[in-house]
N, C-alpha and C positions, 0 to 999 in steps of 0.2 A: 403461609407462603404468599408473597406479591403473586400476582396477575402475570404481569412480565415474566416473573422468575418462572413461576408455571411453563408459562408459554414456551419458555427457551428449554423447560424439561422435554416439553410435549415435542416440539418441531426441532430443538436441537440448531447448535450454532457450527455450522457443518464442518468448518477446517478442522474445529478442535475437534468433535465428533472422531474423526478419522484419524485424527492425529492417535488420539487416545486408545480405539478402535485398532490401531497397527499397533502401537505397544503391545497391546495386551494378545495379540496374533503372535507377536514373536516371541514373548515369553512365558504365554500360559503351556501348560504341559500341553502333551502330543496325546488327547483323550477326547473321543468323540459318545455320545450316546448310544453306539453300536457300539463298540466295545463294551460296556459297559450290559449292554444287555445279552451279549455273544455267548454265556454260559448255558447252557439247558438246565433249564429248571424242573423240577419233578413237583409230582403234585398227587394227592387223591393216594396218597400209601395206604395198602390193606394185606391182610396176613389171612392165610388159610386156620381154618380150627384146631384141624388135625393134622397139621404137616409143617415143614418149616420151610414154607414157600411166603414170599412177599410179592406185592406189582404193583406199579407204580405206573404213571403216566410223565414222560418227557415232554415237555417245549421248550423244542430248539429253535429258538429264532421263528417262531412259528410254525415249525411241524413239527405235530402231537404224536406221538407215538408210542402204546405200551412196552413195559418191561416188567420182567420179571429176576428172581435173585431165590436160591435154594440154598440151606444147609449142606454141609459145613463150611464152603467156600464161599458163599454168598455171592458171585461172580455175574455181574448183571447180563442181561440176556433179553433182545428187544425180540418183541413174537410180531411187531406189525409194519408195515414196512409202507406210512401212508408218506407223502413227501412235497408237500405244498403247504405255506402259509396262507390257507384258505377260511379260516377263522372258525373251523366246526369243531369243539369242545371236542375231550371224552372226560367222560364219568357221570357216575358213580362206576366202582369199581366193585366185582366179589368173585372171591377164588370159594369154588366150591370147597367140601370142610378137609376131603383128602388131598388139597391141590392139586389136582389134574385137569380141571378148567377153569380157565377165565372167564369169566364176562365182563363185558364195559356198553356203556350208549355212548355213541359217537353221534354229535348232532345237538342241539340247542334247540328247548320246546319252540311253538309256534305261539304266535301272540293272537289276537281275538278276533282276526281275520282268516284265523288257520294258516298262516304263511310263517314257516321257519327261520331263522336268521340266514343271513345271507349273506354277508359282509363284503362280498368279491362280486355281489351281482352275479351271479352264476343263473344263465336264462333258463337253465333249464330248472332252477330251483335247490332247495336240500330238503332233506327230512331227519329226524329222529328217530334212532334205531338201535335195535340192540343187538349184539355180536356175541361168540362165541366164539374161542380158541384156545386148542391144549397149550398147557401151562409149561409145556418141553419144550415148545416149537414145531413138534414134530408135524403140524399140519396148518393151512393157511386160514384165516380167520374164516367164520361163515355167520352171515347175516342170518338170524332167526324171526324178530320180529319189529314194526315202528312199535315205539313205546319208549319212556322216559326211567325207568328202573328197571329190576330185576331180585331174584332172590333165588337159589337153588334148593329144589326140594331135596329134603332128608329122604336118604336109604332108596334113592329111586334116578333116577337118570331124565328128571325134565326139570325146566328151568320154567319162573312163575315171571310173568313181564306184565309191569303196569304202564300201563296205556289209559286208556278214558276209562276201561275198566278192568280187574286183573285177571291174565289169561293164561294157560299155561301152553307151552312147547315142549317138543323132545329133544331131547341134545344130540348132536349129531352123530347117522350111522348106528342109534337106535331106535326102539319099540317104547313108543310111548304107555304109562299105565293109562288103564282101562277110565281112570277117574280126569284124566288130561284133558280138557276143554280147552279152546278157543274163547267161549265166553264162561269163563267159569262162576263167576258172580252176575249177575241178573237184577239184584234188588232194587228198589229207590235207593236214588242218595247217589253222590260221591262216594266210593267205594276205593279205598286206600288202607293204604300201611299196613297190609296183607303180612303177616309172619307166621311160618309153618308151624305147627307141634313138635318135640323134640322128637317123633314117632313118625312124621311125616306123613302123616292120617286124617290131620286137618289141619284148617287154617284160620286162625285168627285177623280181623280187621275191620276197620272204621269206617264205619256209615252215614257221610256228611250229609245231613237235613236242614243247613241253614242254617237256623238258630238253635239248632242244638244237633248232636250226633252220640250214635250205639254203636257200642262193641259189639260186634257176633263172631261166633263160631261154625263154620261152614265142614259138618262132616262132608270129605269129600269121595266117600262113599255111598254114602247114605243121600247124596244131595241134600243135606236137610240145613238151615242156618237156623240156631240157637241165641237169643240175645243176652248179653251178660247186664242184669241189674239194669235194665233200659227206666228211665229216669227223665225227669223235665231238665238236662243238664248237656253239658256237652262232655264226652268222653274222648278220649283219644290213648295213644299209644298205651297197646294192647301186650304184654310180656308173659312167657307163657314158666310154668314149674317147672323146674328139672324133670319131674314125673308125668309133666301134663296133662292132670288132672284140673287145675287152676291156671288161672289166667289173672293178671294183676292188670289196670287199668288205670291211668290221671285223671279226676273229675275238677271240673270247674263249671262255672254259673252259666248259667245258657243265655242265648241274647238276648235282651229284652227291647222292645220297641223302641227303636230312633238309635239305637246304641250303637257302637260304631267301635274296632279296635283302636286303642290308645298306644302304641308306642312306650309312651314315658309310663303306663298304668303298671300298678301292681296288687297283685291279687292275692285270696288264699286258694289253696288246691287242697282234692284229698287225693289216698290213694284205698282204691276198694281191690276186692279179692272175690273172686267169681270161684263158681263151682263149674265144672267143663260141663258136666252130667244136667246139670238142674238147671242153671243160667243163674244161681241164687247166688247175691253180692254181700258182702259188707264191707263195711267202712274200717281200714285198721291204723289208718293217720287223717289227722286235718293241720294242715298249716297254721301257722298266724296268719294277721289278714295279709300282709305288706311282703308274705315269700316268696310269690309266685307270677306269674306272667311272662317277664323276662327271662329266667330258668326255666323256663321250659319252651319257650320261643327262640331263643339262641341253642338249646342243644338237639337232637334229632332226637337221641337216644335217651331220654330224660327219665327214664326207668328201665331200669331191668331185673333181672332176678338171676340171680349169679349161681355158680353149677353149686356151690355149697350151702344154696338155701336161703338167701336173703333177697328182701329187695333194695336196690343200689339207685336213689335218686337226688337229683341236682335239686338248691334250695337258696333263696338268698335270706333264709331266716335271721342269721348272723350280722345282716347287711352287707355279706361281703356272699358271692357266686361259691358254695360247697357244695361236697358231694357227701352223701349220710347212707349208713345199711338200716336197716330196720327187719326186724322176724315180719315175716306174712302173716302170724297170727296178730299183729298189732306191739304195742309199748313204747318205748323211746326209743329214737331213732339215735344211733354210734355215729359222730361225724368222723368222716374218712381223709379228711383233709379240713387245715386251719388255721387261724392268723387273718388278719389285713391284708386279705390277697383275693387271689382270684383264682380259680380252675377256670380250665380254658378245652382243654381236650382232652378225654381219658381211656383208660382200658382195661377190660376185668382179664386175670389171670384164672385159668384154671382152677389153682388153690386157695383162690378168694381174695391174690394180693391186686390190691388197688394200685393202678401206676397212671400220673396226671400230668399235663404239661400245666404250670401256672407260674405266676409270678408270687413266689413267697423269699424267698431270698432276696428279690430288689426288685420294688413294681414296676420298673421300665424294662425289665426283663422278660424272658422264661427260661425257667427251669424243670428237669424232671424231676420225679419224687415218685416212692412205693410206699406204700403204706399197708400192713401186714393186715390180715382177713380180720380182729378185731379192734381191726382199726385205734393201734396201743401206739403203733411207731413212726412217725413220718420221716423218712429218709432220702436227705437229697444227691441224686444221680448223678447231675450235670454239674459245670462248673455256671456259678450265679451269673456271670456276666454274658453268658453266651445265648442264646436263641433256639430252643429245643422245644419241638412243638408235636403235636399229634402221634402218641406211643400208640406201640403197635408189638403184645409179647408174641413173643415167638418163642420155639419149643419148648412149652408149658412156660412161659415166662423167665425162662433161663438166658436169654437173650431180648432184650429192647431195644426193635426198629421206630427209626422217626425221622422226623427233617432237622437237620441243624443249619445253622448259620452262626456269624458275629459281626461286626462291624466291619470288616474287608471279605470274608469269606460267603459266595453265595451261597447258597438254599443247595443241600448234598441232603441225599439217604445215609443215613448214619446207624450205627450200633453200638450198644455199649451192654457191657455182662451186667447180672442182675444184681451186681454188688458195685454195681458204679464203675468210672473211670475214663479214662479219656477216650472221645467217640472218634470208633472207624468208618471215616465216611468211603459208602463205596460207590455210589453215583450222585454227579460226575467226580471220578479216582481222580481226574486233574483240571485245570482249569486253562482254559486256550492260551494262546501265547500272545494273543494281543489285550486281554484281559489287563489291564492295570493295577493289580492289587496292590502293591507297594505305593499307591498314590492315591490312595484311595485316604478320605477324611475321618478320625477315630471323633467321631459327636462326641458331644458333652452334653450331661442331663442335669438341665435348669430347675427349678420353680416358681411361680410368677403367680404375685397377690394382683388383683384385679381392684378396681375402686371399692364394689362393695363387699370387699374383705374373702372373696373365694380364691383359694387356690388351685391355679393351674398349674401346669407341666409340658415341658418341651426339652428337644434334644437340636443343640445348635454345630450346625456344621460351616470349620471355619477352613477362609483359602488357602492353600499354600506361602510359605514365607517369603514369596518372590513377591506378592501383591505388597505393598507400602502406601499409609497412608490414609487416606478416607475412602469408604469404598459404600458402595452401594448394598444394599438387606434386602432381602425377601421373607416376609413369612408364609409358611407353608399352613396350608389348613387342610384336615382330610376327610372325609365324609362320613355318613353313616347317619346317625352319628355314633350308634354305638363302635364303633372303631377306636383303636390306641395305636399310632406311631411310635417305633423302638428305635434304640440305636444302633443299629441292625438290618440286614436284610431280610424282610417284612415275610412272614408266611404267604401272606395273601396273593396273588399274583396281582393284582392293582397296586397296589401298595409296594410290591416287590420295585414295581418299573419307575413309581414316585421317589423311591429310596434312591435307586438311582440318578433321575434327575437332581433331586437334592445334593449328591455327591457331583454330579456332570456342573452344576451351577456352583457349585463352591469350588469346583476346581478353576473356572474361569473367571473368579475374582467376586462372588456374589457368598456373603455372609447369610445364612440359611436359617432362618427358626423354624423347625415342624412343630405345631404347636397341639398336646393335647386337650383341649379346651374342654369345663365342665361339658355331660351330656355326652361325654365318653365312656370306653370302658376301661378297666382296669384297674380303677381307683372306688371301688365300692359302689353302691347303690345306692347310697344320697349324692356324689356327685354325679352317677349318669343318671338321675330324676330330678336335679337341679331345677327352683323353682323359676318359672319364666320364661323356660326355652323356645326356642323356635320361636314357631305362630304364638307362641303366647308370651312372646315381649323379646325375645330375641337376644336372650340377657347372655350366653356364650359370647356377642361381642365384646364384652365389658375383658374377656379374656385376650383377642384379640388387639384390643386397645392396650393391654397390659405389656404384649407381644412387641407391638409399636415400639410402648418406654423402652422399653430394655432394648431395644436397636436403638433407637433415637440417642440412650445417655454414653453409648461405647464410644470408646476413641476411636477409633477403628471404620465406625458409620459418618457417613453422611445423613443425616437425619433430613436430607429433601429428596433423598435417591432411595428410599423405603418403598417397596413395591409387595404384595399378595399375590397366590394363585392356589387354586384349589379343586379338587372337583366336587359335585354332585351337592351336598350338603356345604363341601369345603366350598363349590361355587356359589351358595349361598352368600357363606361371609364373606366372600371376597366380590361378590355385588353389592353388598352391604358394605362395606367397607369404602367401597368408589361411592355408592348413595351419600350417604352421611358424610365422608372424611375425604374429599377429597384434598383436603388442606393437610392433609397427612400421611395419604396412599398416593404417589405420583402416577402410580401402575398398575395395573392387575390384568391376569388371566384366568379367567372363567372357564371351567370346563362343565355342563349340562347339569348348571346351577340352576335352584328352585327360587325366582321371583316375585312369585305370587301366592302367596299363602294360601288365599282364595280361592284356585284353581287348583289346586292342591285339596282341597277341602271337597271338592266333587268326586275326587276319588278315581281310580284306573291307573295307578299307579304308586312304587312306595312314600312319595311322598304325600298320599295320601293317608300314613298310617299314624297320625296324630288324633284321632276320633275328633276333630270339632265340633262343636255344635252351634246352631243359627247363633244364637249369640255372643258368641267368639269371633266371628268373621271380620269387624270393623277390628278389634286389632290384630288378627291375624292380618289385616289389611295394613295394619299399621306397621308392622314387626315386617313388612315386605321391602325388599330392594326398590321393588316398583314405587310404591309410596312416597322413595326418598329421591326420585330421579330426575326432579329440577334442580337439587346440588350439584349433580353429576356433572366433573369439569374432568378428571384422571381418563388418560386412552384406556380402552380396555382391548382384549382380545376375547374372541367368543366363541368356543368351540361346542358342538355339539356335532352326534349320530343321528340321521331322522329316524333309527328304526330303535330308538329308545325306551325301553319298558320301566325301566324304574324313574325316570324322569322327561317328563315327556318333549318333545320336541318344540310344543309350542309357548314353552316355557321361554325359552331363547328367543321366538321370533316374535314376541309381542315386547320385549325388552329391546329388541334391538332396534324395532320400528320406530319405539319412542327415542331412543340416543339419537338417532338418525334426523328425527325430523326436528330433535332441540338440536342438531349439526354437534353434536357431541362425538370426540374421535374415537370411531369405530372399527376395529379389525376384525374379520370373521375367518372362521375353517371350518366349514360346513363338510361334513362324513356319511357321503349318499348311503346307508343300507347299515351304517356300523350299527352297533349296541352301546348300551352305557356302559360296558366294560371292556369295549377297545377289543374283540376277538383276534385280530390280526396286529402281527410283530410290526407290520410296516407303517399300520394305521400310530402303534406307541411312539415308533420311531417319526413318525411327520409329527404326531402331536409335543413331542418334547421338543425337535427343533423348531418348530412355530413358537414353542414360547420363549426358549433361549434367544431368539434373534429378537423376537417383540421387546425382551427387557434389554437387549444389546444395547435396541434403538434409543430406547425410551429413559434407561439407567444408567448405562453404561457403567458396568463392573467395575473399572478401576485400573490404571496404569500399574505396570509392574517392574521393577528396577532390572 
C-alpha cells in the first residue's frame, strides 16, 4: 500500500467517512453487543454421587448466581440471591454425594501481594471464600471459611476447604467429628489436592517440595501421615480403591537444575499403586516418552479409579488427547475413546460407562459419546454439528447433563437419555426477547495451507446480504495458545463473549476469520507442539499470513480494509502482525498481548510457561512484537487490566511508550483493577464497543444497499 493510501486509511477522507458511516447506520440490522450478550450463561455444571441433583452457576449480564435442577423434573431453582455486576467469580462447585448441600467459593484468589481481584474497586476490598447452602433452598447461604476449594467428607457432616493449607469445618447446625481441625495438615511443602478415603477415615494429598513432591496419607484419627513410594520424583494426583486399601498416583521426573516448565514439552509419566498400610508402591504403567505433560496439565482429574476396579487415565500416546482403563495390577491399558480426535471433558458412570465430550465426528466440533466399561463400543449421543461439552451422569448414568450450544443457540444446561437424542435444554428454557437469534451468522469452516506447507483451520463469519460490494475483513486470533475457536457458542466464558463479537461485527458489514492457528488445540499433538512457536520463531504467523490470503483474494474484501484483533496470545499476533505487516494489516486491536518474549522469560506470569533458557532470549527477542516496532505504521488500539495475572500489565506499557514516541497512532483503554479475563459484564461490553468503533473509524465495514 502507498503511503498516501495508508494515510487516507489511518485519518480517513471525512465526507465520505460519514457518508458511508450513515449508510451502513441505516441499513445494518437493529443488534447491538448487549443483546447479544443478554442471555445468562451457566457455567461450573456438577452432579451429586448419590442423588439426581445437578448446580450450576448463572451469569446474567454479570450477576453470578447458583442454581440448582432435581430429578424427575429437572425444573431449575436458584438458592442465591447475589445481584450486582461486581466481577467476584463462583466456583468450583460440589454437591455433597446425597445432594443436600452445596458448596461453591465465591471470590477470585489474591495475587502476591495478598490482595484479591477487585474489578469495581470496592475500598473496602474482597476476599475468597467458601459457602455452604442446602440444595432445596430451604435455608440462606452461610460462609464457612476464606479458601479457594473445598471437598465434603464421606459419612460425616464437615466440609474439607483448601486455603494455604487444608482445613476442615462443620456444616451448618452441626457437631463437628472429633478429628476436624482448622489446621489439619501441618507438614513442609504446599500441601494440596487433598481427597478423602471412600471410608472417610483419611485423607489422601500432595506435598509440594519444589522440585519434587509426595503422596501422603494422613490417618485422621490416628494424626499420623504415611508417604506413598516417596521417591526423587514429583508425584501428584492421588486416586484412592473402591476398597481403600490403595491409592493410585502420576509420577513424572522431578526438576533438575535451571529447568523450567515448557508449555509446548512433552513427557513420559507413570502410574504407581501404593499400599494405604505400608506406603509400599509400584510401578503398574510407564508411558512412551512423548504421552505426557500436556494430558495431564490440561485435565484436573488425569487419573481415577472407577467404582468397578480400574484406573481411568488421560494420555496423548496415540498423538491425539485419549482417555485408557488399565487393571491396578498393571498390563495394557483398553483405550476408551479414539480416532483423530480429541477428548475434552469426561465422566465416569457408576457401571464403568465412560461418557466424553470430544470432537470425533468433525474437529471443529463437540460431541457427546459413551463408551461401555470395556471399552468395546464408542457411541455417539449428540448430533455432530452442535456443541456439547462437559457430561455430567446423572441417576447412575441414565440421564446425561451438560452444556449445549450451536451456532445461533447460547450455552443452555441440557439432557439427553443414555441412549441419545435430541437435547432438553433447561437452563435458560428460553432466550430474551431482544436476543437476535434469527440474525445471527451460521460460520463456515475453512482450511488454510500456510507458506511452509502447515495446515490451519478457521471458521468465517459472513455479513448479511444487504452489505454489497467490497467490504472490509478482520481476522480474529485467540489466545492460549492451547485454545480452538468453534462454529458455535464457545464453552469458555472468554471465548463465549469473542463469539459474539465475531457475530456483532459481521453483522455490521465486517467479514470475520476466527482463525485456529497451529499451537492450538483440537487438531492433535503435532500441531499444538508445532516446531517454532512462540518465542522460538513465532512460526504460528505464517498461519496468520495465510488468513490475510484468503481475505485479500475474495471478491467480497477489500484487501486494503484487512484489520486483526485478538487477545492475550491472540494479542501477540495481532502486534505482530502491525510489527511486520503493516503494508497488510491497516488495523488492529490488541487486547493484554505478550510483546516481549524476554519479559516473559523471567517469569510471574503465564506467559512465562515456555521454559526458555539464557540462550534462547536473543530470538525470543527476535520472535517479539517489540523487536519489529520501527515497521509499525497501522493505528492500533491497546487495551489492557492493570491487575492482570496471566499477562502482565507491563507488557502494554512499554509497547506503547515506544509507538508513542516513534508518533505511531495510538489508541488506549486502560482497565483500572480488571483481570485478564474481563470479570465484569460492563468491562465485555466497553471492551467490544471500543473495538467496533476503532475498526468503524479506521475500516469502515462497507455500505449497504
Amino acid at each position: 500500500m502507498k503511503h498516501r493510501e495508508r494515510r487516507w486509511m489511518a485519518a480517513g477522507a471525512m465526507a465520505g467517512v460519514m457518508s458511508i458511516a450513515a449508510a451502513v447506520a441505516v441499513a445494518a440490522p437493529a443488534m447491538d453487543i448487549a443483546d447479544l450478550l443478554s442471555v445468562p450463561r451457566p457455567d461450573q455444571l456438577v452432579g451429586a454421587s448419590d442423588a439426581p441433583v445437578l448446580a450450576w452457576v448463572s451469569n446474567d449480564q454479570g450477576v453470578r448466581n447458583v442454581w440448582t435442577a432435581r430429578a424427575p423434573d429437572f425444573a431449575p431453582k436458584r438458592l442465591t440471591a447475589y445481584g450486582e455486576d461486581d466481577g467476584q467469580a463462583i466456583g468450583p462447585l460440589q454437591l455433597s454425594a446425597d445432594g443436600r448441600w452445596l458448596a461453591y467459593v465465591r471470590g477470585s484468589g489474591p495475587d502476591a501481594s495478598g490482595h484479591n481481584s477487585n474489578p469495581t474497586s470496592d475500598p473496602d476490598g474482597q476476599e475468597q471464600a467458601v459457602w455452604v447452602v442446602a440444595s432445596d433452598g430451604s435455608d440462606a447461604p452461610q460462609r464457612i471459611a476464606a479458601g479457594r476449594g473445598m471437598q465434603f467428607a464421606p459419612r460425616s457432616d464437615a466440609l474439607l476447604v483448601q486455603g494455604q493449607a487444608p482445613a476442615c469445618h462443620a456444616l451448618p447446625g452441626v457437631q463437628a467429628p472429633a478429628w476436624c481441625k482448622s489446621d489439619l495438615i501441618r507438614t513442609r511443602g504446599s500441601n494440596g489436592s487433598a481427597v478423602f478415603s471412600p471410608d472417610g477415615k483419611s485423607l489422601g494429598f500432595v506435598s509440594g517440595r519444589g522440585d519434587h513432591s509426595f503422596v501422603g496419607v494422613l490417618d485422621l484419627a490416628a494424626r499420623t501421615v504415611r508417604w506413598m513410594g516417596a521417591d526423587f520424583n514429583r508425584d501428584s494426583q492421588p486416586a484412592w480403591s473402591p476398597d481403600g486399601r490403595r491409592v493410585a498416583f502420576l509420577r513424572t521426573a522431578a526438576v533438575r537444575n535451571g529447568e523450567t516448565f515448557d508449555l509446548t514439552g512433552a513427557h513420559p509419566f507413570e502410574i504407581w499403586v501404593a499400599e494405604v498400610a505400608t506406603g509400599q508402591a509400584k510401578r503398574v504403567f510407564r508411558s512412551s516418552d512423548s504421552a505426557g505433560g500436556y494430558a495431564q496439565f490440561a485435565e484436573p482429574d488425569a487419573l481415577q479409579w472407577s467404582r468397578d476396579d480400574r484406573l481411568v487415565f488421560s494420555s496423548e500416546q496415540s498423538g491425539w488427547l485419549h482417555w485408557y482403563a488399565l487393571s491396578p495390577d498393571g498390563g495394557q491399558p483398553v483405550a476408551l475413546s479414539r480416532g483423530e480426535c480429541e477428548v475434552e471433558t469426561s465422566a465416569l458412570a457408576e457401571d464403568g460407562n465412560f461418557f466424553f465430550s470430544g470432537n470425533c465426528a468433525d474437529l471443529d466440533y463437540r460431541q457427546l459419546f459413551v463408551v461401555d466399561a470395556k471399552g468395546a463400543t464408542q457411541t455417539r449421543l449428540t448430533d455432530k454439528h452442535q456443541i456439547a461439552t462437559e457430561p455430567v451422569a446423572v441417576a447412575g448414568g441414565q440421564w446425561l447433563a451438560f452444556r449445549h450450544a450451536d451456532a445461533r443457540r447460547p450455552t443452555a444446561i441440557a439432557l439427553v437419555p443414555r441412549s441419545g437424542g435430541e437435547p432438553r435444554r433447561i437452563f435458560p428454557a428460553q432466550l430474551p426477547a431482544r436476543f437476535p437469534i434469527d440474525r445471527l451468522a451460521e460460520p463456515k469452516t475453512i482450511s488454510l495451507r500456510a507458506g511452509d506447507g502447515v495446515v490451519s483451520h478457521a471458521t468465517v463469519f459472513e455479513p448479511p446480504a444487504a452489505f454489497k460490494g467490497k467490504r472490509a475483513a478482520l481476522v480474529y486470533v485467540h489466545g492460549g495458545p492451547i485454545r480452538q475457536m468453534l462454529p458455535g457458542w464457545h464453552y469458555g466464558s472468554y471465548y463465549y463473549a469473542d463469539y459474539a463479537s465475531n457475530q456483532w461485527l459481521a453483522s455490521q458489514g465486517f467479514v470475520v476469520l476466527a482463525l485456529n492457528f497451529r499451537a492450538g488445540t483440537g487438531y492433535g499433538q503435532a500441531f499444538r507442539r508445532a516446531a517454532k512457536q512462540g518465542p522460538r520463531g513465532a512460526s504460528e504467523y505464517q498461519d496468520v499470513l495465510a488468513a490475510h490470503a484468503y481475505l485479500a483474494k475474495r471478491d467480497d474484501v477489500d484487501a486494503r480494509r484487512i484489520g486483526i484483533y485478538g487477545g492475550s496470545y491472540g494479542g501477540f499476533l495481532t502486534a505482530s502482525a502491525l510489527a511486520r505487516n503493516s503494508d497488510l494489516f491497516a488495523a488492529g486491536a490488541d487486547r493484554h498481548g505478550v510483546h516481549d518474549w524476554r519479559e516473559s522469560a523471567k517469569g510471574g506470569d503465564n506467559s512465562g510457561l515456555w521454559g526458555l533458557r539464557p540462550d534462547e532470549l536473543e530470538l525470543a527477542w527476535q520472535s517479539s512484537p517489540m523487536a519489529h516496532v520501527d515497521t509499525w505504521r497501522s493505528p492500533v488500539l491497546l487495551m489492557h487490566g492493570d491487575d492482570d495475572r496471566a499477562v502482565k500489565f507491563a507488557q502494554s506499557v512499554e509497547l506503547v511508550e515506544r509507538l508513542r514516541a516513534r508518533g505511531a497512532p495510538v489508541e488506549t483503554l486502560v482497565l483500572p483493577d480488571e483481570d485478564h479475563f474481563f470479570l465484569r459484564h460492563a468491562t465485555w461490553l466497553q471492551v467490544h464497543r471500543s473495538t467496533m468503533a476503532f475498526f468503524r473509524r479506521h475500516l469502515q465495514p462497507g455500505a449497504a444497499d
